[in-house]
Every structure is written in C-alpha cells, then in structure tokens.
C-alpha positions as CSV (number, residue, x, y, z in Angstrom):
1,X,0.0,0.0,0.0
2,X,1.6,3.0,-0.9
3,X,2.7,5.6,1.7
4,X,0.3,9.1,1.3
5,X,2.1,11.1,3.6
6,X,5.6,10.4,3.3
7,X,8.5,12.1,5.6
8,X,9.3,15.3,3.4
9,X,13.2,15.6,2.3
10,X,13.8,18.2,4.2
11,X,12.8,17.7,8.0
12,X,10.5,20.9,9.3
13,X,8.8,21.0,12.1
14,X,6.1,23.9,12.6
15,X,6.2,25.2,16.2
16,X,3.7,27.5,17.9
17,X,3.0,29.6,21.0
18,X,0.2,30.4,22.3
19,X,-0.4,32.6,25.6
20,X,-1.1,30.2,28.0
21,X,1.3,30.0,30.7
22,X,4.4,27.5,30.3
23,X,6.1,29.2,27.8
24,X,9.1,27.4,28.7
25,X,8.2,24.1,26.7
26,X,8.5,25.8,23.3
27,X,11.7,26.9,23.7
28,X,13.0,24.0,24.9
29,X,11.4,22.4,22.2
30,X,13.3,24.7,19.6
31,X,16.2,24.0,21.1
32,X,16.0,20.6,21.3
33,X,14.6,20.5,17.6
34,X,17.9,22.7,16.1
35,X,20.0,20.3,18.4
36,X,18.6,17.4,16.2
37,X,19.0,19.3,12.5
38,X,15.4,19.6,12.5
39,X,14.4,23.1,10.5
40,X,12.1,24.3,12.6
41,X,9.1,26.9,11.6
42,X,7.7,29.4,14.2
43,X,4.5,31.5,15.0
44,X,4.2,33.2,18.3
45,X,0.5,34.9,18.9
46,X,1.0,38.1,20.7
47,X,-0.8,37.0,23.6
48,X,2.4,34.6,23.3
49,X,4.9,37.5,23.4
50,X,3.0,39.2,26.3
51,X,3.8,35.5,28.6
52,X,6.6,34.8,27.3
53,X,7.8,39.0,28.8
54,X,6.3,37.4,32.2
55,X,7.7,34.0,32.2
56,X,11.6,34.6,31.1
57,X,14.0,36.9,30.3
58,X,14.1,35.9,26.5
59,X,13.0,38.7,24.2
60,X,10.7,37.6,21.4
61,X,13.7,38.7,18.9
62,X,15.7,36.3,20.8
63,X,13.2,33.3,20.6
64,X,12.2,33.8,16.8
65,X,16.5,33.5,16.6
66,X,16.2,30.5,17.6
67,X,14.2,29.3,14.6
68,X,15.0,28.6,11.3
69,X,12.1,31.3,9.9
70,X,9.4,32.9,12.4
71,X,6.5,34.7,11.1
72,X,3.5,36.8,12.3
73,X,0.4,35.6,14.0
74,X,-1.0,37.5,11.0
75,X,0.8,36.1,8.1
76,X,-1.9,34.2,6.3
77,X,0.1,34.1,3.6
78,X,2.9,32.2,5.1
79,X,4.4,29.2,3.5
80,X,3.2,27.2,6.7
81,X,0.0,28.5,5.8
82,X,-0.2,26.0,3.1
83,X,-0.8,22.0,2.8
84,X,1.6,21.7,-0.1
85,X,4.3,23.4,2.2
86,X,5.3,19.6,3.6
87,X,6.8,19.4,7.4
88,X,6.4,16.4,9.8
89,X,4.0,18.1,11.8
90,X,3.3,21.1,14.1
91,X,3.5,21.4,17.9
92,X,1.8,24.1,19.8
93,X,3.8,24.2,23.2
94,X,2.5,26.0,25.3
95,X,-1.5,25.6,23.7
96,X,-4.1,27.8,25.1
97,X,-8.3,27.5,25.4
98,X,-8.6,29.8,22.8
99,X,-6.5,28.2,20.6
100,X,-7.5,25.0,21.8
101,X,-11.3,25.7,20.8
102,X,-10.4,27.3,17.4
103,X,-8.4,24.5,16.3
104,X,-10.9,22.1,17.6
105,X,-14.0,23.9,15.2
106,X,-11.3,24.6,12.6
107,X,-11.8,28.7,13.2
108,X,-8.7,29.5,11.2
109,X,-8.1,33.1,12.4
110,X,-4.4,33.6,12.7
111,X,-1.6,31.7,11.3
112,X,-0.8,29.5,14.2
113,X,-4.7,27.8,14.1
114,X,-4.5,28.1,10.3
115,X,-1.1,26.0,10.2
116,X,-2.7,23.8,12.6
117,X,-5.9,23.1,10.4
118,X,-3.6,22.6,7.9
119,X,-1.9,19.7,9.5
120,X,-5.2,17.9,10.5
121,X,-6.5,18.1,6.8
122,X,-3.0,17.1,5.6
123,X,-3.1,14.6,8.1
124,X,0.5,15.3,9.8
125,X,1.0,15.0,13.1
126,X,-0.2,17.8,15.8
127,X,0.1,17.9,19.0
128,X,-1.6,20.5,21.3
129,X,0.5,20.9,24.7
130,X,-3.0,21.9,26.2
131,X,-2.1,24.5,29.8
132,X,-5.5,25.1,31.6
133,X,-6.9,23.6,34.9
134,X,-9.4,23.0,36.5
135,X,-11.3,22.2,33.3
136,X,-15.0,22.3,32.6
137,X,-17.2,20.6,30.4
138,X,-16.7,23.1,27.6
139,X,-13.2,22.6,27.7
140,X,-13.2,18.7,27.9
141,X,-15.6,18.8,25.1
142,X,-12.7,20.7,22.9
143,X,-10.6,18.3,24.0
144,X,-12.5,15.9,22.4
145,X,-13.3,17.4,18.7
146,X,-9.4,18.3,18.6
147,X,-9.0,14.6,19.1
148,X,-11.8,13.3,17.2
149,X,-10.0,15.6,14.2
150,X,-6.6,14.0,14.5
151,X,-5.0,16.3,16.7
152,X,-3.0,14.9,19.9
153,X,-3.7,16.7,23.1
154,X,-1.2,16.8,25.8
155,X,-1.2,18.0,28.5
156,X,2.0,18.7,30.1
157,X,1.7,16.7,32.9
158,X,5.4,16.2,34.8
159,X,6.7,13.2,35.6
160,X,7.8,12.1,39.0
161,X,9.1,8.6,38.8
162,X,12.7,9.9,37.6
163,X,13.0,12.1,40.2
164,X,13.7,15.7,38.3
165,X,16.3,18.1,40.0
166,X,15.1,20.8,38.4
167,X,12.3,22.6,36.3
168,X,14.3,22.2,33.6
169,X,14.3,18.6,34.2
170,X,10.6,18.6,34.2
171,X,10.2,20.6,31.2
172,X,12.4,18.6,29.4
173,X,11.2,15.4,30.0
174,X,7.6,16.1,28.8
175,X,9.5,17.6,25.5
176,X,11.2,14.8,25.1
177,X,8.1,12.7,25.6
178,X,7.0,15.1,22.4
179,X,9.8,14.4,20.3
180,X,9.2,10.6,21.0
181,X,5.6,11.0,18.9
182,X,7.5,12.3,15.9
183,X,9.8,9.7,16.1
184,X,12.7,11.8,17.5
185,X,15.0,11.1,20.0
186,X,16.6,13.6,22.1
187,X,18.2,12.0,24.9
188,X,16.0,14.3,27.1
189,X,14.2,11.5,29.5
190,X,14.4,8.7,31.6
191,X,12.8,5.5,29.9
192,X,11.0,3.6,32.4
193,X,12.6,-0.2,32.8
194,X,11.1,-1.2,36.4
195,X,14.3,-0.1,38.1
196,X,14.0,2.3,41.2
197,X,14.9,5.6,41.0
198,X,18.5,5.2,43.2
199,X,19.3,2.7,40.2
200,X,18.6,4.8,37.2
201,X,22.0,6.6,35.6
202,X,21.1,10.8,35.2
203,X,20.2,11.9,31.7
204,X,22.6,13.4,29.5
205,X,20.8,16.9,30.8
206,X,20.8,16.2,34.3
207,X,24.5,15.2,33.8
208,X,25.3,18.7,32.3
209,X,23.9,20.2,35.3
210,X,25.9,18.8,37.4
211,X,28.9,19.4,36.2
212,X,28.0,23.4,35.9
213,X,28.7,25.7,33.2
C-alpha cells in the first residue's frame, strides 16, 4: 500500500506559541529540535509574546532567533499556511483554550490555528500541549473534537518517577516525551525499565547540570 504522507526531504517542524502559561516548553522544544538538524518553523500569537515577557527573560527577537524562519500571527500568507508546504507536523507548546477551541472547530483566524488546520487536513501529526486547569465541560468537550479531528492533546503533565532536580528537568522530559511521537530522539528522558529511581543513571541533561557551566 503505498505511503500518502511520506517524511518530506527536508525535516520541518512547525512550532507555535500560544499565551497560556508554560512558555518554557516551546523553547525547549526549539532548542531541542535545532540540536537534532530539524528546521524548525515558528509562529508566536501576541498574547504569546505578552507571557513569554512574564515567564523569562528571553525577548521575542531572541526566541524567533532561535528558529530557522518565524512569522506573524498575521501572516496568512505564510508558507506554513499551506498544505503543499510539507513538514512532519506542528506542535503548539505552550496551547491555550482559545486556541484549543479554534483548532478544535477549525476557526482559522491567525496563522498559528490556520497552520494547525492545515496539518489535521493534511493529516500530519499535531500535537496541542493543552495548559489550563481546573477544566469544565466546555473545555473537555474541545478536548474531544481536537482529538476526534486528529489532533494529539497533551497535557503537560510532569513526571515524577525519575525524580527531576530541576524545572528544567521537568520541562524537558515532557519535550522529550513530544519528540518521541515524531519519532525523535533527544536524549532528554528517563525511559521507564522497572528499576528504582537510586538505580537509574542521570540523563545526559541532568548530567550537564551537574557538572555546571
């Protein structure tokens, strides 16, 4: 049976940023995607730029530099903008309920929804690193149509079994649990084996840590 979507030549990966709160994750997740020779593709929302002001001391110059190309929110006439503009996918780290909810009804309003549609019709991978609690039933119900549409929600839920040292252990690890649905392999987690934690050798991050600058 032949293969429909194929892996394009070139490996891109669309990455967006909502303004939900964790804006951490996408910039780990460029990193971690340049560290693998992935060309990455970005789209911040300006409700994005407002957290990420908040949350860090990156400017938004400084994060679109860490993509290959950025563009606006407003760029509808992007190249990502397009389904025969192939990538592997799109991840939207941190995702918001707005964004959430247009995705999930397919109300294409900026670039970063718009790019997202055009994964679920192209039928690449996208997954939603959904940041809201407590939820109610109107969000659990976007939850669903997102699914139901082919998107992957994921909620960035930490891990506690390799016991992080850090946020940025915790923030990796759930990016590296990203990367692993893409295929990818960044050497940012622990892989459970049934060992205890005291038996478990640190990750190549935690390892860099240590050791200090």
């Amino acid at each position: 049976m032949p293969d429909h979507n194929p892996i394009p030549e070139r490996r891109r990966m669309i990455v967006g940023l909502s303004g939900a709160t964790g804006v951490a994750y996408g910039l780990r997740l460029l990193e971690a995607l340049r560290e693998l020779g992935i060309e990455t593709h970005l789209v911040m929302t300006k409700a994005a730029e407002r957290t990420l002001a908040y949350e860090t001391d990156v400017t938004t110059r400084q994060a679109r530099e860490m993509a290959d190309r950025w563009y606006h929110d407003e760029d509808i006439g992007a190249a990502i903008a397009s389904g025969s503009f192939r990538t592997m996918g799109m991840v939207v780290a941190p995702c918001s309920v707005r964004s959430l909810s247009a995705i999930a009804t397919g109300n294409t309003d900026g670039l970063l929804t718009r790019a997202a549609d055009v994964c679920l019709k192209e039928r690449r991978r996208l997954v939603l690193l959904f940041r809201e609690a407590p939820l109610h039933a109107g969000h659990i119900r976007a939850m669903a149509a997102a699914t139901e549409n082919g998107a992957i929600v994921f909620p960035p839920v930490p891990a506690f079994y390799d016991r992080p040292r850090s946020v940025a252990d915790i923030v990796g690890h759930t990016i590296g649990r990203v990367l692993d649905l893409y295929g990818l392999e960044a050497g940012l987690l622990r892989r459970w084996d049934g060992r205890p934690p005291h038996a478990l050798a640190p990750t190549a991050a935690q390892e860099d840590i240590a050791c200090g600058p």
